[in-house]
VOGU-3710 file (C-alpha; in Angstrom, 3 decimals, decimal comma):
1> xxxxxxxxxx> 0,000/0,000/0,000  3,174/2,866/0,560  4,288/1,718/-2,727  0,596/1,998/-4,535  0,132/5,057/-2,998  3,146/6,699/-2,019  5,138/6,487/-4,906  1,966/8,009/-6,912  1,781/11,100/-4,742  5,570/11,443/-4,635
11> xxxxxxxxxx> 5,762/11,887/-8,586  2,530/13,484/-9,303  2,303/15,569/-6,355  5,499/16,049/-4,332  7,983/16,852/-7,590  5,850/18,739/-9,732  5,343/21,531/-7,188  9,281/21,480/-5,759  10,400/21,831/-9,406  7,629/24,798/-10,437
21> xxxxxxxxxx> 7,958/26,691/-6,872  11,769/27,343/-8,240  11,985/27,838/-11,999  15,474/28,682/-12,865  15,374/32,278/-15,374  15,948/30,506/-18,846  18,701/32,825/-21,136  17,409/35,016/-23,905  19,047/34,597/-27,032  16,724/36,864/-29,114
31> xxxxxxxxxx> 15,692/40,369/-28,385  18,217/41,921/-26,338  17,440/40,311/-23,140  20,153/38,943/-20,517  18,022/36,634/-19,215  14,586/36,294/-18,013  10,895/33,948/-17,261  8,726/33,636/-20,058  5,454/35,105/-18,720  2,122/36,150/-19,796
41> xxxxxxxxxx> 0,814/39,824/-18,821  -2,549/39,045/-16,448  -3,722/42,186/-14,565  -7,064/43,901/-13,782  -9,964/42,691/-15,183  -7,835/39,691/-16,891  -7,639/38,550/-13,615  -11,174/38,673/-11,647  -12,189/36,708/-15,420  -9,768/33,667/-14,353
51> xxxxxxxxxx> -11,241/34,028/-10,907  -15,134/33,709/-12,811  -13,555/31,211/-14,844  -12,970/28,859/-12,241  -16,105/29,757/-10,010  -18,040/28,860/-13,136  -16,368/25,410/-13,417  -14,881/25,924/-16,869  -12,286/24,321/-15,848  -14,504/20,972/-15,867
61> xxxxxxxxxx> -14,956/20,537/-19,751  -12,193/23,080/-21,026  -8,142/22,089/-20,210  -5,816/24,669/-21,050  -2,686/22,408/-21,429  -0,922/21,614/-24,880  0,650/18,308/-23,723  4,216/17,231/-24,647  4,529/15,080/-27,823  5,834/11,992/-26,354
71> xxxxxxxxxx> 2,433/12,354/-24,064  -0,331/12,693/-26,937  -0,885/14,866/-30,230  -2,117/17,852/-28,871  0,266/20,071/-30,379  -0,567/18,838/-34,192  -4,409/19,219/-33,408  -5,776/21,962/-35,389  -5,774/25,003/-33,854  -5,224/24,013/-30,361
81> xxxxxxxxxx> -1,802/24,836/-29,741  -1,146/27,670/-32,273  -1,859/28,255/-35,778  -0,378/26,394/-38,569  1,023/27,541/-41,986  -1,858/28,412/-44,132  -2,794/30,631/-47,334  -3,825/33,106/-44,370  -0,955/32,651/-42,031  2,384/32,796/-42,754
91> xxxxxxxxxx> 3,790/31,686/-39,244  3,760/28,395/-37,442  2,856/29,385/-33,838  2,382/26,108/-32,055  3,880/25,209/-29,293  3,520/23,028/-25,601  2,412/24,095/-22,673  5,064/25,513/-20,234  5,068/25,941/-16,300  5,772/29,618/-16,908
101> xxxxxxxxxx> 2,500/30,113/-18,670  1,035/30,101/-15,000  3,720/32,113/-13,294  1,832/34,703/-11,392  -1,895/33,062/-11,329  -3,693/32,685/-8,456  -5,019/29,135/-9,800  -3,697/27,066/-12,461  -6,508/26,222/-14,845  -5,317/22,978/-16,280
111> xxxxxxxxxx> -8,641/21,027/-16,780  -9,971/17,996/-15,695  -11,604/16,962/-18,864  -12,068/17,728/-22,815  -15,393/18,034/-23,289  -15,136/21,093/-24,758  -12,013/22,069/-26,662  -9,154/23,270/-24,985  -8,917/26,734/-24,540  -5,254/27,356/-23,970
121> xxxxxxxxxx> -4,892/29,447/-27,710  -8,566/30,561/-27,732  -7,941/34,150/-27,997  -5,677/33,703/-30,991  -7,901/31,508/-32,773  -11,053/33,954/-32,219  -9,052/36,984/-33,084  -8,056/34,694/-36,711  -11,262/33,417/-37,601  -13,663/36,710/-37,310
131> xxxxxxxxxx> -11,106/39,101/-38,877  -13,867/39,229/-41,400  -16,907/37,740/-39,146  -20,358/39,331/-38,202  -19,313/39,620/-34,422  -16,201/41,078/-33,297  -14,413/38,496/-30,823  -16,017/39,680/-28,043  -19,505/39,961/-29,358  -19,254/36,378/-30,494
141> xxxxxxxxxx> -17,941/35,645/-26,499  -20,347/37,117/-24,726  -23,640/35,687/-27,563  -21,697/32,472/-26,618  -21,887/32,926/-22,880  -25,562/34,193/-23,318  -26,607/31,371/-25,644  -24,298/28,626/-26,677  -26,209/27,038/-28,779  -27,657/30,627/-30,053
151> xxxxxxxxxx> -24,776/31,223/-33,136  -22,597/29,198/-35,285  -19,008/27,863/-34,379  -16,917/31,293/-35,317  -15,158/28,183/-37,721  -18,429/28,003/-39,181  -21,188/29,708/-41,378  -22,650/31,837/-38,456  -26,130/31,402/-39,132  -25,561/27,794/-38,650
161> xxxxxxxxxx> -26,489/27,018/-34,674  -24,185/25,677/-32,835  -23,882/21,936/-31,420  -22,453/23,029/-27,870  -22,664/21,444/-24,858  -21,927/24,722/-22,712  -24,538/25,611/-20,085  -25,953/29,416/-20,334  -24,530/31,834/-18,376  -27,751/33,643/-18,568
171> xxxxxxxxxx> -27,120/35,369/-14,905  -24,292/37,209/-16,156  -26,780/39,427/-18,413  -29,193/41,380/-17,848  -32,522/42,982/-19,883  -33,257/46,395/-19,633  -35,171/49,405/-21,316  -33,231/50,030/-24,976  -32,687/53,476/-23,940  -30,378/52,600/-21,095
181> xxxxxxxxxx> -28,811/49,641/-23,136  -26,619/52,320/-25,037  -23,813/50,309/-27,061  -23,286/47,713/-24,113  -26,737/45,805/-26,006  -25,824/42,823/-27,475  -26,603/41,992/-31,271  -29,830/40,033/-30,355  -33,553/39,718/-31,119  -35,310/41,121/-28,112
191> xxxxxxxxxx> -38,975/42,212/-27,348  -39,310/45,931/-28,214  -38,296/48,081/-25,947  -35,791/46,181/-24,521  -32,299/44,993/-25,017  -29,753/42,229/-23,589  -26,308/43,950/-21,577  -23,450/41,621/-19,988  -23,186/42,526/-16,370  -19,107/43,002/-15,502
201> xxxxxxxxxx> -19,023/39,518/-14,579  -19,515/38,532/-18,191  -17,384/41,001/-19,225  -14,402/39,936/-16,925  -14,811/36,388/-18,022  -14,840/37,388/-21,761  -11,560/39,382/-21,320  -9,775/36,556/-19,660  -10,625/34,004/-22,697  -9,905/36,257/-25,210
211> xxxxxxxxxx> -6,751/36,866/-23,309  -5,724/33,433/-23,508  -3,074/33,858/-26,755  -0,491/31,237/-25,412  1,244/30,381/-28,728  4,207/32,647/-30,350  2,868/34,973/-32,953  4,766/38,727/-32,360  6,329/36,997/-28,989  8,985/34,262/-29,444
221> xxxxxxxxxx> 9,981/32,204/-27,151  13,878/31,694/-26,678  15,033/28,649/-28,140  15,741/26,950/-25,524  12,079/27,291/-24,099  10,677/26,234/-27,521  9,568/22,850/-27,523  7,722/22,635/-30,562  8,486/19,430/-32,611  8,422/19,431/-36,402
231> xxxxx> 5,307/18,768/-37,977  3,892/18,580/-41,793  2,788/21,812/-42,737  -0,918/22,550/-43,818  -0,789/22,728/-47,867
//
């Protein structure tokens, strides 16, 4: 029984947090830098959304962690862990997951489960796929919180409803009088006279997924942080 359980905890438990409570600053070789911890900006509203995030139990059907190669194929999966080479993107931006990408959270959002995709490049794949959309990226995150299955996968024809899962986060919105709505109304069919607003609880949670832009475009990582393996490019 020590063995069956001991040795478990030691190597999932025990080692993992020694090792990440001490990263060692990894050398710059690009940019000018002497030396340095990759880290994501999170501030402000950024970071009362991860708060939400987690109080909403995202967490329970979203991961946001690009596993190592020799552990599964996350990084080749389409659009999970960057973007590929494409006719609209010249730059492959894929990558693993790092400990740093946490460095200065108050909570780790890992995941538990997949069944909804994994969210760790969300923000860049929102921002790629409605450059020409109906919504802008928020729009579509906040009709999505409203209504899931209310619009189309922004991969899809949007007026094509969408198969989701996702519960309604109804409580984060409010109706009111169109007067008072202003610009904060969202782009939805309402009764007349009145119009749909996100509370800032919505908001906040919007801003921290379309925050989450945890590949390389505009922001390499040094090369001896990058640990993204060769893959065939998309024709």
């Amino acid at each position: 029984m020590l063995a069956s359980f001991g040795l478990p905890w030691l190597f999932a438990v025990v080692l993992p947090f020694a090792k990440m409570r001490s990263l060692d600053p990894v050398e710059y070789e690009e940019g000018g830098e002497v030396s340095g911890v990759y880290t994501p900006k999170r501030d402000g509203r950024i970071t009362e959304g991860s708060r939400i995030y987690g109080q909403e139990g995202c967490y329970q059907c979203h991961t946001q962690l690009i596993r190592p190669t020799y552990a599964g194929w996350d990084v080749h999966r389409d659009e999970w862990a960057g973007l590929r080479v494409s006719a609209d993107n010249s730059e492959d931006t894929r990558r693993e997951t790092l400990a740093t990408d946490f460095q200065d959270e108050e909570i780790a959002h890992v995941g538990i489960s997949r069944l909804g995709p994994d969210l760790s490049n969300f923000g860049r794949r929102i921002d790629f796929y409605l450059k020409k959309g109906e919504y802008t990226p928020e729009e579509w995150v906040l009709l999505h919180l409203y209504n899931p299955r209310g619009l189309a996968n922004y991969l899809d024809d949007q007026r094509v409803p969408e198969k989701s899962t996702c519960p309604s986060k109804g409580g984060m919105f409010d109706e009111v009088p169109t007067y008072r709505a202003g610009d904060d109304a969202l782009p939805l069919a309402t009764p007349d006279g009145l119009a749909v607003v996100p509370n800032d609880r919505a908001r906040a949670l919007a801003s921290y997924l379309l925050s989450l832009k945890k590949d390389t475009l505009r922001n390499p990582l040094p090369k001896a942080l990058n640990f993204n393996p060769e893959a065939p490019q998309a024709e």
